[in-house]
C-alpha positions as CSV (number, residue, x, y, z in Angstrom):
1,X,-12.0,-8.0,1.6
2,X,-13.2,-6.9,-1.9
3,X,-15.6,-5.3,-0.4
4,X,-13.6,-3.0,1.7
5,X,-11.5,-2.4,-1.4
6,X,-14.3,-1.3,-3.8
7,X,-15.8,1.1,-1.1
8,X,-12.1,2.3,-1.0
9,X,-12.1,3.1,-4.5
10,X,-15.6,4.9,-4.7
11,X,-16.1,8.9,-4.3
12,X,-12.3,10.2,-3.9
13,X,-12.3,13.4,-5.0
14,X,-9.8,14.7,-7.3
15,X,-7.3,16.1,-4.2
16,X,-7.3,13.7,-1.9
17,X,-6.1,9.9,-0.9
18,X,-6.6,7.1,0.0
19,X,-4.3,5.6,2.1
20,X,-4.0,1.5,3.9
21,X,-3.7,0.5,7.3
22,X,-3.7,-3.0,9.0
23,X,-4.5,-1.8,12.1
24,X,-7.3,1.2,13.2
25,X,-8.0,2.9,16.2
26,X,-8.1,1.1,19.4
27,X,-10.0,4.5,20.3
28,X,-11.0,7.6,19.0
29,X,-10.4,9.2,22.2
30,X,-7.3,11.6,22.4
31,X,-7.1,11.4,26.3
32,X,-7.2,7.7,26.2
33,X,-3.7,6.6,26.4
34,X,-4.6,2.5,25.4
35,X,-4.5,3.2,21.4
36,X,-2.9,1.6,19.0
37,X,0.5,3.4,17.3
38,X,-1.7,3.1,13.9
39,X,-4.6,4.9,15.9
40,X,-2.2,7.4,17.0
41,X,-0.5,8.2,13.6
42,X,-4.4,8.3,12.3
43,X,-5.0,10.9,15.5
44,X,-2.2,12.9,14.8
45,X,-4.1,14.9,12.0
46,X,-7.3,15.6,14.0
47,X,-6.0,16.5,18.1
48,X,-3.3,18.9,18.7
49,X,-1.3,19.5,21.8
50,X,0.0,22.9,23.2
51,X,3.5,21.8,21.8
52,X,4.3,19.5,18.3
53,X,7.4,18.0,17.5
54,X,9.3,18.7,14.0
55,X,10.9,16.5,11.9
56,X,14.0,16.6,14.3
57,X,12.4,15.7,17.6
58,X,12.3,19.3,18.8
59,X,9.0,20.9,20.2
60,X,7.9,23.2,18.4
61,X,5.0,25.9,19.6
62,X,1.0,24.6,18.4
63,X,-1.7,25.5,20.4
64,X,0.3,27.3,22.9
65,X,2.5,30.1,20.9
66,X,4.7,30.2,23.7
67,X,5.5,29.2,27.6
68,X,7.7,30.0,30.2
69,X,9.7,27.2,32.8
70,X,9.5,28.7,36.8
71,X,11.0,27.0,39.7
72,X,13.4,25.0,38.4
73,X,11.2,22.8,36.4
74,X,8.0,22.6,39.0
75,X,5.3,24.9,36.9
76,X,4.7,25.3,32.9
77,X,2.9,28.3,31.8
78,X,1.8,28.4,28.1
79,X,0.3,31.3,26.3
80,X,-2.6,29.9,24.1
81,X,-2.9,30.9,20.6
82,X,-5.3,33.0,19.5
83,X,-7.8,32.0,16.5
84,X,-7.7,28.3,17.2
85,X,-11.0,26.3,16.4
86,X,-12.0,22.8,17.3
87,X,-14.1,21.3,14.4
88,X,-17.5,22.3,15.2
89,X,-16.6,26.1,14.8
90,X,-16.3,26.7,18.6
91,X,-13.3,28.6,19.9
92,X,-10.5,26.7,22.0
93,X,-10.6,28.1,25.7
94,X,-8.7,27.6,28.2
95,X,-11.2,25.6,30.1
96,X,-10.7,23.1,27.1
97,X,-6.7,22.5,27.9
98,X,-7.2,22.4,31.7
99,X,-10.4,19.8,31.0
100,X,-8.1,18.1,28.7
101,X,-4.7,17.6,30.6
102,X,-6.5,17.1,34.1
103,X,-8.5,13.9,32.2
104,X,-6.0,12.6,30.6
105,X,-3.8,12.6,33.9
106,X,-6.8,10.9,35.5
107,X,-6.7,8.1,32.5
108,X,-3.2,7.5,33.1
109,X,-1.9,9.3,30.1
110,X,1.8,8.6,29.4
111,X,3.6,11.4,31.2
112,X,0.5,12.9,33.3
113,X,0.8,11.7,36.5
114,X,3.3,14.0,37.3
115,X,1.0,16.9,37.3
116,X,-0.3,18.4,40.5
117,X,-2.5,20.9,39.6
118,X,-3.9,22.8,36.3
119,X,-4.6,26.7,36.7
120,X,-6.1,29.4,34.2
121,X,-3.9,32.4,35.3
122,X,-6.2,34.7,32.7
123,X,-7.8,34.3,29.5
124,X,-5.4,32.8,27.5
125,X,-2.7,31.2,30.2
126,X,-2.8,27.5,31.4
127,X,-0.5,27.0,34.5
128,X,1.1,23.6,34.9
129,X,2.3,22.9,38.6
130,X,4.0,19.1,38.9
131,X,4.4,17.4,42.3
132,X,8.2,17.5,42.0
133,X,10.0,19.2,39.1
134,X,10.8,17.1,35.6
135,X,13.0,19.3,33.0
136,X,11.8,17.2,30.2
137,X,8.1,17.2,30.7
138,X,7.3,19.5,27.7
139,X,7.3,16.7,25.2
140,X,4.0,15.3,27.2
141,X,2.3,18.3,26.1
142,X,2.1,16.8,22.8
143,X,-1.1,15.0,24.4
144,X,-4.8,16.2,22.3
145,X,-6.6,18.9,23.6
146,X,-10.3,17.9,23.3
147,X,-13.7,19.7,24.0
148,X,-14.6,20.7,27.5
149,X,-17.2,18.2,29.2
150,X,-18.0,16.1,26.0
151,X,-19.5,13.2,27.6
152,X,-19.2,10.5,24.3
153,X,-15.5,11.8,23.0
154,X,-15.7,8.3,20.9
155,X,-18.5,9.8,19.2
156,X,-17.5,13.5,19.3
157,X,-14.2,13.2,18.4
158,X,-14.0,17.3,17.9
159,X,-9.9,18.5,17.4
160,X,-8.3,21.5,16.2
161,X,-6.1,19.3,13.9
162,X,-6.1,20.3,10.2
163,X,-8.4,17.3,9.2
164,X,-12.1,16.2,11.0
165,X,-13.3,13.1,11.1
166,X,-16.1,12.7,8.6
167,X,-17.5,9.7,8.9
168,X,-15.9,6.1,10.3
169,X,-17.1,3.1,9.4
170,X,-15.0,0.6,11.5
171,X,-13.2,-2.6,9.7
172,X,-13.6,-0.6,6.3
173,X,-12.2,3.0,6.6
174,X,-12.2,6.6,8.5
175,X,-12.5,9.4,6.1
176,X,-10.9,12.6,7.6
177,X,-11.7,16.1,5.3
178,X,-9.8,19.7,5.4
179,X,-11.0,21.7,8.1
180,X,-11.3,24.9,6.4
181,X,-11.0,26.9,9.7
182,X,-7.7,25.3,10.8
183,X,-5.4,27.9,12.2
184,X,-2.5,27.5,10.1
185,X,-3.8,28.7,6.6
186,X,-1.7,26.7,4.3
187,X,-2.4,23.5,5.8
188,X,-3.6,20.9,4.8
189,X,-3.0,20.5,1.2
190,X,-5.5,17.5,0.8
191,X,-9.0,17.9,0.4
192,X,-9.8,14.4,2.1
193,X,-8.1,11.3,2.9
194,X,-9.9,8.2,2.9
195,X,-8.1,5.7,5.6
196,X,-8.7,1.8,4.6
197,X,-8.6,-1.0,7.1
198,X,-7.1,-4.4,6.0
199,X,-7.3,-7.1,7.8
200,X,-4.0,-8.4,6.6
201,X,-1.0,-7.4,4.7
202,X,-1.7,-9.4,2.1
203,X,-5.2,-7.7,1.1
204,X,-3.5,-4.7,1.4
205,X,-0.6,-5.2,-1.1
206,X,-3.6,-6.5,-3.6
207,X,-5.3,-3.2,-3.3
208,X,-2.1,-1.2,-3.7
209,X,-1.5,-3.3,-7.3
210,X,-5.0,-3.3,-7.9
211,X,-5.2,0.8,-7.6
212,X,-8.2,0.6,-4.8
213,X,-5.5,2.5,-2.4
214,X,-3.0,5.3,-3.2
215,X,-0.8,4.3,-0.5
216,X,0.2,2.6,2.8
217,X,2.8,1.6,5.1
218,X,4.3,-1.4,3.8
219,X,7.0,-4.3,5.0
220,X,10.1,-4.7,3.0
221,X,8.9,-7.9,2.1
222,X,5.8,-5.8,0.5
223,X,8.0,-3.4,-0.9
224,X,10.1,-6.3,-3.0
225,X,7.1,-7.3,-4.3
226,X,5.6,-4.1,-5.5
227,X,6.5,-2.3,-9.3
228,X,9.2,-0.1,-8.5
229,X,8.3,1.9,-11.9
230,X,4.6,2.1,-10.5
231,X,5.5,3.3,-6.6
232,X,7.7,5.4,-4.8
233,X,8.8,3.4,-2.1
234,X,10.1,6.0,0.8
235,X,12.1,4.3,3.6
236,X,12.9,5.1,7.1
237,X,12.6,3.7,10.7
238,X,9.5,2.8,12.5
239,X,11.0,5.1,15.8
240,X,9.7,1.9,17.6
241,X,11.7,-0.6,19.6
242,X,11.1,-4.4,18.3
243,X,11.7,-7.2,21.1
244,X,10.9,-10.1,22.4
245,X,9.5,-9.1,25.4
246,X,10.0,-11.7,28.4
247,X,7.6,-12.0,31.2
248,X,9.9,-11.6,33.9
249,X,7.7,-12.9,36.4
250,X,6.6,-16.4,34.7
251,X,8.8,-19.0,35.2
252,X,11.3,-20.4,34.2
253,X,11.6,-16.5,32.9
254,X,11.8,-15.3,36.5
255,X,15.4,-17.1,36.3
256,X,17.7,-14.5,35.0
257,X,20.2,-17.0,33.5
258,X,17.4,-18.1,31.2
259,X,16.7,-14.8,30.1
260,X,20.2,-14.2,29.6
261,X,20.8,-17.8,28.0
262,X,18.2,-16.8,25.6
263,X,19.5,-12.9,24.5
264,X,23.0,-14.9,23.9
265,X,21.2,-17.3,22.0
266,X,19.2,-15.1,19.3
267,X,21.0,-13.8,16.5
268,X,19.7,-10.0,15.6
269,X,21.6,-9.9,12.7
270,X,20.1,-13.0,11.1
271,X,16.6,-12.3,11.8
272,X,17.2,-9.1,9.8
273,X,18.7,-10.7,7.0
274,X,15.9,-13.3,6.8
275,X,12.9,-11.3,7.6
276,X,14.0,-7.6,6.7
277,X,15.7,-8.5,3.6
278,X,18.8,-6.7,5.5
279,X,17.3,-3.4,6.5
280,X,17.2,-2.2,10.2
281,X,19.7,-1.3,13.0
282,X,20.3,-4.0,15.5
283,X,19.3,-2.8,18.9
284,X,20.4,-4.0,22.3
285,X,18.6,-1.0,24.2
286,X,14.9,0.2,25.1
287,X,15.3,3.2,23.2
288,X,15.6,3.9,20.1
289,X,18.4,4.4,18.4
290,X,16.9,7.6,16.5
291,X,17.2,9.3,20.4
292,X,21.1,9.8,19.3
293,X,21.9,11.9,22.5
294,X,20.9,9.3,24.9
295,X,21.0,6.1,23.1
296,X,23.3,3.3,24.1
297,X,23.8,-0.2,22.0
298,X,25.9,-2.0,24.0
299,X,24.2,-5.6,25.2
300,X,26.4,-7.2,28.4
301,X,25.2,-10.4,26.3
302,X,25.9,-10.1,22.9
303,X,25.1,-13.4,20.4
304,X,26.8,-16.5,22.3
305,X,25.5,-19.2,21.2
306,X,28.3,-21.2,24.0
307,X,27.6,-19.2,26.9
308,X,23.6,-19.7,25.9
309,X,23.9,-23.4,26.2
310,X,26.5,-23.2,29.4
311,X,23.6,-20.6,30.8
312,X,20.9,-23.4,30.4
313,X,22.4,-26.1,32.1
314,X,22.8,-23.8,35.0
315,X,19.3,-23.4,34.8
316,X,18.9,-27.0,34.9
317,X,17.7,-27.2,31.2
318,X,18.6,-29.9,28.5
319,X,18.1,-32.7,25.7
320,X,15.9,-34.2,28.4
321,X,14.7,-31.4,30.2
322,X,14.1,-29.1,27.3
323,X,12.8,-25.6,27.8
324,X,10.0,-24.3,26.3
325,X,9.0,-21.0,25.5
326,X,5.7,-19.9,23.9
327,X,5.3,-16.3,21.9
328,X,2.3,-15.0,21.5
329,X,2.3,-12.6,18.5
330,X,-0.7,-10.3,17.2
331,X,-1.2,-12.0,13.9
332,X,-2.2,-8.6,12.0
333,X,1.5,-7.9,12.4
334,X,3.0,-9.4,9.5
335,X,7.1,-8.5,10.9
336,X,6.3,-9.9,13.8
337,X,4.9,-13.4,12.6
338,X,7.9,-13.6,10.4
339,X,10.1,-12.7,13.7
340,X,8.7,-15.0,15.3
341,X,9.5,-18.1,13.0
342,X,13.0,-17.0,12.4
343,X,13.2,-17.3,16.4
344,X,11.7,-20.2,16.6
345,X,14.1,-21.6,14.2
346,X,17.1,-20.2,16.2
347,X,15.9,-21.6,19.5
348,X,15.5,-25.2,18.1
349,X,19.5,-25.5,17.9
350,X,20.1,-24.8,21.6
351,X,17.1,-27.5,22.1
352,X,14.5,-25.0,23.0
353,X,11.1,-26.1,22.6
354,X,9.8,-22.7,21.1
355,X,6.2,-22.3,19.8
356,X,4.1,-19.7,18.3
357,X,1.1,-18.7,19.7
358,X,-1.2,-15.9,16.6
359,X,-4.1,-13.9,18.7
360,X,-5.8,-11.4,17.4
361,X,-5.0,-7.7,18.2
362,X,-7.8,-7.5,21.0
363,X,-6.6,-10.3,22.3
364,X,-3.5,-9.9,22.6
365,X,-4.3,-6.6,24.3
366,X,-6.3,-8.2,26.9
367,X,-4.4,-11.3,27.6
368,X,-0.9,-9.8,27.4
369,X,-0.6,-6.1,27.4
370,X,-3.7,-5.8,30.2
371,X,-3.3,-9.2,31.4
372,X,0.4,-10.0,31.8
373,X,-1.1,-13.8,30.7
374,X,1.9,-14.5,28.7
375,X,5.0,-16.0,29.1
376,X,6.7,-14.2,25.8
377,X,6.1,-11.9,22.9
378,X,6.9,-10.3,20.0
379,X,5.7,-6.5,19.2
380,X,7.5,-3.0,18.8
381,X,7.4,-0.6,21.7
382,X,6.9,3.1,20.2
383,X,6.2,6.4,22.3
384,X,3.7,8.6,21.9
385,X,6.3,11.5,22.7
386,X,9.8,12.2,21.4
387,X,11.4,11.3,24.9
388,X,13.6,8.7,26.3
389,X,11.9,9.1,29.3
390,X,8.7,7.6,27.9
391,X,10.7,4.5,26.6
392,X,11.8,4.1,29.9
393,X,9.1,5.0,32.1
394,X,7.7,1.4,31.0
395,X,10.6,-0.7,33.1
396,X,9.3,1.3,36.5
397,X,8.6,-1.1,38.6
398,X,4.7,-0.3,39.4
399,X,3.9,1.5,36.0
400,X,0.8,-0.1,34.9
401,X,2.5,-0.5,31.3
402,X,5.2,-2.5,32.6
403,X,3.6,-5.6,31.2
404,X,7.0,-7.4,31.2
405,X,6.8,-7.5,35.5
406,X,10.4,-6.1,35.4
407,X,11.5,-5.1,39.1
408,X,14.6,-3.3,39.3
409,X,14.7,-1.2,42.7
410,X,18.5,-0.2,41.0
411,X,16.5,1.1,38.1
412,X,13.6,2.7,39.7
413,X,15.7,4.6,41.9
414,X,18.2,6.2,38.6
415,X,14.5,6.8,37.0
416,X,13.7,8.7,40.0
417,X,16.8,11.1,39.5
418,X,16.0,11.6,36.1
419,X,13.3,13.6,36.6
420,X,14.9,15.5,39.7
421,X,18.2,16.3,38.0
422,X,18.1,19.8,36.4
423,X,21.5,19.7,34.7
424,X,21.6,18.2,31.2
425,X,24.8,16.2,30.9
426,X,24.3,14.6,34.1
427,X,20.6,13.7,32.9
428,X,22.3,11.7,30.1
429,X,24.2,10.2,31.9
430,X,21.1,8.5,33.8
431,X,19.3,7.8,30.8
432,X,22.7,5.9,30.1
433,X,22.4,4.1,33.6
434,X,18.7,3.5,32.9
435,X,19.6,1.5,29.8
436,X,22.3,-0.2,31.2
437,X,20.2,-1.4,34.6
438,X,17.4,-3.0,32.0
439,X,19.7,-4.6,29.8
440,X,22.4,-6.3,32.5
441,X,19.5,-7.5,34.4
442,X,17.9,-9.0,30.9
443,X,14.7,-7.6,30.9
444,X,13.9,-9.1,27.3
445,X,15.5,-9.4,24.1
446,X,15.8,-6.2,22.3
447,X,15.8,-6.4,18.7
448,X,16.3,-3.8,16.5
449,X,14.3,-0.4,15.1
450,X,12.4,-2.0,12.0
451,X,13.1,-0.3,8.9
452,X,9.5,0.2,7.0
453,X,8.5,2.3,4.0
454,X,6.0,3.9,2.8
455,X,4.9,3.3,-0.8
456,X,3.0,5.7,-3.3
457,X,1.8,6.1,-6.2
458,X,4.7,6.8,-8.8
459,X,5.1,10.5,-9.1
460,X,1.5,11.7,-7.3
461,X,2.4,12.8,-4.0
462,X,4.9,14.9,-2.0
463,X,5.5,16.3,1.1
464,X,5.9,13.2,2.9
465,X,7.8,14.0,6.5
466,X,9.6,11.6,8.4
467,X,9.3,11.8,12.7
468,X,10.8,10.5,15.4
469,X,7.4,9.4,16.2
470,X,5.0,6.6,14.2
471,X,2.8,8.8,13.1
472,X,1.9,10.5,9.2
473,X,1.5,13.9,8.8
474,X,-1.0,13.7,6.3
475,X,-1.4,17.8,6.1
476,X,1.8,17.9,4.7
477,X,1.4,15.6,1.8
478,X,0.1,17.5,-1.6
479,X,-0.7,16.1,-4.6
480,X,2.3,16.9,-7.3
481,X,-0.1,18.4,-9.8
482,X,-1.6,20.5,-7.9
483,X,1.3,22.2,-6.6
């Protein structure tokens, strides 16, 4: 650890910084759907998409300066922007978006599987035809366009983003630096941002006080523990859905009246009051509650603790036949440990043997996510695009992300009309359904969009933007004094 946090501190220059993560890339690899939502955040200031969102979820025009909608939502054409570089000086083409979309479809990108074919209708327009139509596919475009026929992208990791990747080193730190040929001319402000990997929270809330880092994602724990006269502590929401997820097919989870006995059982409220320090918006829905227009909070099995105890015995659970549940948390995840115990605490009034179970990220990847080798968890659930849909898409019944094993042929089928249905309100109104299917057939126990914050040096940096994505825009952060 002091190791990592001297090499930290060595060599900035005078604009840049140095910023902490507990977490790094799962992959450096834009078309590979299986990162992390640190690794994405990190990604987000090397790849680019055709489309980027703003601030307010909207899409916004990026490497495509325009496109037109034909057929009712069945082909996407976007007009490519001229004077876009990728990092080793070579021109974007538009063999490099076809190349990019068409493997990332074949890697099971979120969003991709939709598409039927990828056309160049002339120099500089990329034709997107889907198998059926979808009037809210344009968020997926968001997905990094990547060189052409690069056979190592982990080693090549070549964007058109506003920073490259200069060197990675991994367990210590990824150094991204200005690319000076970046199509937008005022961006980035920063000369170089050093990324620093901690293995825990703790070593990275030392290296905050300490000065090795100039900032990082922090816990509100963190945040009560730092100088408030030496840091700007910037809140907002972590646009990521916290739950206990339940393995619907392990029993005695596969027993709907024990997944509902347990929802009526956990108190939301308390476990943000004990673990949040009060901060967060109690969730009882998939999405996010930032997703205003379609969001719906209204759990069919709000916090009962007499109907949770009347639910077990119908299960046949007791003092003498106790249930137990086991919840395997990622222990680089600080909020979710804490979750965890605050759970386990809850559960032992209703005579719930509840134990915790700390892997390490990989693992926890492997054995749970990949594996479905759990019986419960704790993690948040974020997108990749601003989208319902993509919150959703994970409850299909034979999406490979649907590590919970939910099965809902109700739900699949109002899914399925969500991408057919071309008028807007009645689109809402399935997203509405969607929710309501998951939750009434207790799917897990949603928890709440975790309020973080981001902590800076006191009166250094600006320009910090807040998405309704996990990621950091570090090409809009500038250093005060040099603006």
């Amino acid at each position: 650890m002091l190791l990592t946090i001297f090499l930290a501190g060595c060599g900035e220059d005078d604009n840049g910084l140095r910023y902490g993560f507990t977490t790094e890339p799962n992959t450096l690899d834009p078309l590979n759907p299986s990162n992390t939502a640190d690794g994405r955040s990190i990604l987000f200031n090397v790849f680019e998409g055709l489309v980027k969102p703003d601030t307010d979820g909207n899409m916004q025009p990026c490497i495509a300066e325009s496109w037109t909608i034909e057929q009712d939502g069945l082909i996407y054409n976007f007009f490519l922007r001229e004077g876009v570089f990728f990092h080793d000086n070579s021109p974007l083409t538009s063999d490099d978006v076809k190349f990019s979309l068409e493997t990332a479809a074949s890697m099971n990108y979120i969003g991709l599987s939709l598409i039927q074919e990828v056309k160049i209708l002339d120099g500089n327009i990329v034709s997107v035809k889907l198998k059926s139509p979808d009037h809210e596919f344009l968020p997926y475009m968001t997905v990094g366009i990547a060189r052409a026929n690069i056979k190592d992208r982990e080693k090549n990791a070549i964007g058109t983003g506003p920073f490259y990747i200069d060197s990675y080193r991994p367990q210590r730190n990824l150094v991204l630096k200005k690319f000076d040929k970046y199509w937008k001319e005022d961006l980035p402000h920063l000369n170089k941002v050093t990324m620093v990997f901690f293995e825990n929270y703790e070593a990275m809330l030392l290296a905050l006080r300490g000065g090795s880092i100039d900032g990082a994602h922090v816990t509100g724990s963190m945040a009560a523990q730092l100088n408030h006269e030496d840091f700007d502590i910037l809140n907002n929401y972590s646009a990521a859905v916290q739950l206990l997820a339940l393995n619907n097919a392990a029993p005695p989870l596969n027993d709907i009246r024990v997944r509902q006995a347990l929802i009526h059982a956990i108190n939301i409220q308390n476990i943000i009051d004990t673990a949040f320090f009060g901060l967060g918006i109690s969730s009882g829905s998939p999405i996010i509650p930032g997703l205003a227009s379609f969001y719906e909070n209204q759990s069919p099995y709000p916090y009962n603790p007499d109907k949770a105890r009347l639910l077990l015995a119908q299960a046949g659970f007791n003092t003498e036949n106790k249930l137990s549940l086991e919840i395997t948390v990622p222990s680089n995840y600080s909020m979710h440990v804490d979750t965890a115990q605050v759970i386990v605490n809850q559960l032992s009034n209703f005579d719930i043997d509840a134990s915790i179970k700390l892997v390490d990220w990989n693992t926890w990847l492997n054995d749970v996510y990949f594996g479905r080798q759990y019986q419960s968890t704790i993690i948040s659930l974020d997108s990749p695009v601003v989208s319902p849909k993509s919150f959703l898409s994970r409850y299909y019944s034979n999406n490979a992300e649907n590590f919970i094993n939910f099965n809902s042929p109700e739900f699949d089928i109002i899914y399925d009309n969500i991408l057919l249905e071309p008028g807007e309100t009645q689109r809402y109104q399935f997203y509405i359904d969607a929710q309501r299917s998951i939750t009434q057939n207790a799917a897990s126990v949603f928890l709440q969009d975790i309020f973080y914050f981001r902590a800076f040096r006191s009166g250094i940096y600006g320009g910090v933007l807040n998405y309704p994505l996990y990621v950091t825009d570090f090409a809009a952060i500038y250093r005060i004094e040099d603006n």
